[in-house]
N, C-alpha and C positions, 0 to 999 in steps of 0.2 A: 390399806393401800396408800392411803394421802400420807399416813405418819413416816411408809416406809421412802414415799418418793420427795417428803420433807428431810430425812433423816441425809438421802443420795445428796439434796442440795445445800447442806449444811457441809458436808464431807467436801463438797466440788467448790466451795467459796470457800474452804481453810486452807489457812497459809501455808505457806511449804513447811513440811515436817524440817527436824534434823535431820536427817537420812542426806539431806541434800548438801549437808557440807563435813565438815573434819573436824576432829580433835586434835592437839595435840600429844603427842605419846610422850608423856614425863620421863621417860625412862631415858630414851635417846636426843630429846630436843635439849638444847644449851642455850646459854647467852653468853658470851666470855666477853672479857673487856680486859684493855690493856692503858698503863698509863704511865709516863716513865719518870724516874728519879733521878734526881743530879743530871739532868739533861739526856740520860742515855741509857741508864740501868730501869728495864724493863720489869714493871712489876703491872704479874698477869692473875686473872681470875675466873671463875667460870661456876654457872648456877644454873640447875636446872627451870626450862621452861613447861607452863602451863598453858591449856585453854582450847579457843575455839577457832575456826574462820566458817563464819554461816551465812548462808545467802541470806542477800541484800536487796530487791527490786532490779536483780540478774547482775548485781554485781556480789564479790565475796567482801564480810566484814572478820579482818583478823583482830584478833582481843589475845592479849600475852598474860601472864602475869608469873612473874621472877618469885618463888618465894624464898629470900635472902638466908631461911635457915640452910638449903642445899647450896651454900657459896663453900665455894673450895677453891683456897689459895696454894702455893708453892711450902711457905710458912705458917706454922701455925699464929706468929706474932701477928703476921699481916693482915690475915682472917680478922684474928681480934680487933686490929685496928680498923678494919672494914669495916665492919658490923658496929662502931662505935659510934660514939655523936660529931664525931670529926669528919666519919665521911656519910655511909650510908643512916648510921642515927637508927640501925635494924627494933631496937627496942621500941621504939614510938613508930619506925613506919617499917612495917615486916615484911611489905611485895614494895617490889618495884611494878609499875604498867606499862603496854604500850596499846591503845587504841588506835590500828589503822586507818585512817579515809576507806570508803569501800572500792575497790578496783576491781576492773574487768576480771575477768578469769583469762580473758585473752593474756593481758598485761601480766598476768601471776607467771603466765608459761615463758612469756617474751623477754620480761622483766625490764629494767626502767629504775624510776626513780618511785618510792612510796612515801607519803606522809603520811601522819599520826602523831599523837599527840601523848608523850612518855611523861610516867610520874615518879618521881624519887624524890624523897625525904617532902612528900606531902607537895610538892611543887609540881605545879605541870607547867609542858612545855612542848612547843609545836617543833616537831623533827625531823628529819629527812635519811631517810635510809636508801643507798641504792642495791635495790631489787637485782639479784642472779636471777638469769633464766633459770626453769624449773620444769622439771615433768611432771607437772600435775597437768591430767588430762582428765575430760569428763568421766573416763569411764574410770579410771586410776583408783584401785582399793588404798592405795599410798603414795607419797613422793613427800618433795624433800624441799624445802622452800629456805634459801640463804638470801642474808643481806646485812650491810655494814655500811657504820658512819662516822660519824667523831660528835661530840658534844665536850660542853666546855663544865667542869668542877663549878666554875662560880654561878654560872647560870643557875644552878641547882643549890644553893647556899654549902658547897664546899669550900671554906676559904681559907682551912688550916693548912700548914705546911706550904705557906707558895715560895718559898726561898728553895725549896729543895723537891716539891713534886709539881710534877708539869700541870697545867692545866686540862690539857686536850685530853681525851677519854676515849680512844677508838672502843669502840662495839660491832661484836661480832653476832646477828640471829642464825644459829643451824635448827633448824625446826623439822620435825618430820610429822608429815598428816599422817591419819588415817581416818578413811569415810567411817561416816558415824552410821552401824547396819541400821 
């Protein structure tokens, strides 16, 4: 009886399972980004996303991660040049990240401003995305969490091409949960 009502108090002191937060669905989640040439001709991109958002001490931690092989451009050329040492350098750093702040789950629905801290080509850097409202509700088996920013090529040691590709980097996250059963 003591082992079985040691066994109950072991179970009631462990941490929250997963069950309690999402996955992301690789299938339908995205990161697209867009940055433009000659000041106006738009060159667009888009890769699938990965990962988790798991409670946190009653707040949720979202963790991304881009694997650069699922990048799909317009061009095949531009792919290539993406994935090169000029911009993302894919052979030495294969995911991009993004580590969220943990945020309410209130703020996830109401949406706002997120920070986090994104890594590409080996470099991190503290970021700011603004947060769409969302219907992610507690009881929600799924929903759909959006947000977009801009970050700058040099910040990240992109420095090639600046006579003719812009700096600024819009990013787009469409992310879709789903609770972990």
């Amino acid at each position: 009886m003591r082992a079985f009502a040691a066994v109950c108090l072991l179970l009631l002191m462990a941490p929250a399972r997963a069950a309690d937060g999402y996955t992301l669905d690789p299938e339908t989640s995205r990161v697209r980004f867009q940055l433009h040439a000659l000041g106006w001709w738009p060159v667009r991109g888009e890769a699938r996303a990965e990962g988790v958002v798991a409670p946190e001490d009653e707040r949720l931690r979202i963790d991304v991660r881009v694997p650069l092989a699922s990048l799909q451009m317009g061009r095949e050329g531009y792919r290539d040049w993406a994935l090169s040492p000029e911009f993302f350098w894919a052979a030495r750093h294969p995911d991009l990240r993004f580590r969220a702040d943990a945020i309410a789950p209130a703020d996830l629905r109401a949406g706002g401003e997120i920070r986090g801290e994104l890594q590409v080509r080996g470099r991190r850097r503290v970021v700011r995305f603004a947060l769409t409202g969302s219907d992610c509700s507690d009881t929600a088996s799924s929903c759909r969490v959006q947000a977009n920013g801009e970050l700058s090529r040099r910040e990240f040691g992109m420095r090639s091409r600046r006579l003719t590709l812009g700096d600024r980097i819009r990013i787009e996250l469409d992310l879709h949960l789903v609770r972990v059963p």
